[in-house]
TORKOL-4160 file (C-alpha; in steps of 0.2 Angstrom, whole numbers, padded with zeros to 4 digits, m for minus):
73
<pt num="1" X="m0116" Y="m0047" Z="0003"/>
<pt num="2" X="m0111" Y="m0045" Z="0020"/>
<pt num="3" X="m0113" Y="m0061" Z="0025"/>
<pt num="4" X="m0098" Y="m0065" Z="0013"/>
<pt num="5" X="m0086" Y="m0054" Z="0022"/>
<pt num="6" X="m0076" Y="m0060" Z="0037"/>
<pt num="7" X="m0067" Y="m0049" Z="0051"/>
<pt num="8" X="m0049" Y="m0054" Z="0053"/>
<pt num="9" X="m0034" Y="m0045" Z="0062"/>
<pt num="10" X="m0015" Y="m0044" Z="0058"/>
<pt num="11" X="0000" Y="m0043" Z="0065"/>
<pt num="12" X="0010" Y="m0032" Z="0054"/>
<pt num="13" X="0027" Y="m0026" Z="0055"/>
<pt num="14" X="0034" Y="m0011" Z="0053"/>
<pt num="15" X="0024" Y="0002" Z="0055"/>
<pt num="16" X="0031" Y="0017" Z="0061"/>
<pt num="17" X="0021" Y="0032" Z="0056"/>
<pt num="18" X="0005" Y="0038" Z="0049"/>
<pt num="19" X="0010" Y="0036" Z="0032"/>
<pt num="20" X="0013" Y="0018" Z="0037"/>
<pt num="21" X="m0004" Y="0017" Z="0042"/>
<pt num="22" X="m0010" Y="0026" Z="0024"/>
<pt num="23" X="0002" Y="0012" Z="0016"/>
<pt num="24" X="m0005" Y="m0004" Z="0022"/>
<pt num="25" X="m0025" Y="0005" Z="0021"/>
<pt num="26" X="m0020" Y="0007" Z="0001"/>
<pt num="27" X="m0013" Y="m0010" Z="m0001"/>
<pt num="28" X="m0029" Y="m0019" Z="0008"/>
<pt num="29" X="m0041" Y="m0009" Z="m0001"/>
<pt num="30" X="m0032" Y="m0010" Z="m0018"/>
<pt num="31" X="m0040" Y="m0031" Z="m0015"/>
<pt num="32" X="m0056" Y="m0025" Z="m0007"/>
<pt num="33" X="m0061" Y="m0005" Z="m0011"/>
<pt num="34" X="m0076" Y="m0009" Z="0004"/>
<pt num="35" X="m0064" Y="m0015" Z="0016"/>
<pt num="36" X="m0065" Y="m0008" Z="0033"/>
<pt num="37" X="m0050" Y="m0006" Z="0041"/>
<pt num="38" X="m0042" Y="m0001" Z="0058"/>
<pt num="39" X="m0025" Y="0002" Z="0059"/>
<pt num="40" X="m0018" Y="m0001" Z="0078"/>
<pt num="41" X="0001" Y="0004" Z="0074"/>
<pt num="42" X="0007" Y="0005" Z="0093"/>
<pt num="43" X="0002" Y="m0011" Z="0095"/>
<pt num="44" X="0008" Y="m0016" Z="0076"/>
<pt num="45" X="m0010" Y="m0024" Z="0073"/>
<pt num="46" X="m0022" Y="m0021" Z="0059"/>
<pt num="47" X="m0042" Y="m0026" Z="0061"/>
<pt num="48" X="m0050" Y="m0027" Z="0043"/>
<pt num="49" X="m0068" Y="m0032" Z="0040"/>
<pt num="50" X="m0068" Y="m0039" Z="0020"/>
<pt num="51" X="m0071" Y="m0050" Z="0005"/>
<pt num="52" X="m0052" Y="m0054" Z="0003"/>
<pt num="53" X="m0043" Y="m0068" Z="0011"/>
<pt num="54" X="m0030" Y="m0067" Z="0024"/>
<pt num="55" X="m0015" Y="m0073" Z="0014"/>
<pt num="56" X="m0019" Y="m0061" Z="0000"/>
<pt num="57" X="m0019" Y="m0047" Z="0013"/>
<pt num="58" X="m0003" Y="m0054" Z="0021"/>
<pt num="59" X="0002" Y="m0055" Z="0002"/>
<pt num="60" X="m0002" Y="m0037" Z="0000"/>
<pt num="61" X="0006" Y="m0030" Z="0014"/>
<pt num="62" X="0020" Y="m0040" Z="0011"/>
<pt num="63" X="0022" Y="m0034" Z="m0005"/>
<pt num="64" X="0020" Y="m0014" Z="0001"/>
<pt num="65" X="0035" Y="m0019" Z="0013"/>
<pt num="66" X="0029" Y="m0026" Z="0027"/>
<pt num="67" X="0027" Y="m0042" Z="0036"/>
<pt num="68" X="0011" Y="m0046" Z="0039"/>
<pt num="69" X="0002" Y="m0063" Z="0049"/>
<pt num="70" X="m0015" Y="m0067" Z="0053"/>
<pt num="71" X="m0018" Y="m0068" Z="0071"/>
<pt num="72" X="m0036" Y="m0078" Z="0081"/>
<pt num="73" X="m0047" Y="m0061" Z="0082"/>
């Protein structure tokens, strides 16, 4: 199943606080529960290793009120 997962990393705006950080972990893992995912928020970037796609997670986090754009890892 591993092999099926990708690693991709955002840019995503509008993080500002630890709860920020909880926000946009909920809303990547409400697409993949296994996700792994690292949240840079000084550096606005988040590093997610998962079975979703990167417009659903831009989706997602757009959604939980941010603005989110894949980035080349």
């Amino acid at each position: 199943m591993d092999a099926m997962r990708t690693d991709l990393l955002m840019r995503v705006e509008g993080m500002t606080c630890d709860g920020c950080a909880a926000a946009v972990t909920r809303a990547i893992r409400r697409l993949d529960p296994q996700a792994d995912v690292a949240v840079d928020r000084d550096h606005g970037r988040v590093a997610v290793t998962t079975l979703a796609r990167a417009d659903g997670i831009a989706e997602a986090l757009t959604l939980a009120g941010y603005t989110a754009t894949p980035m080349e890892p």
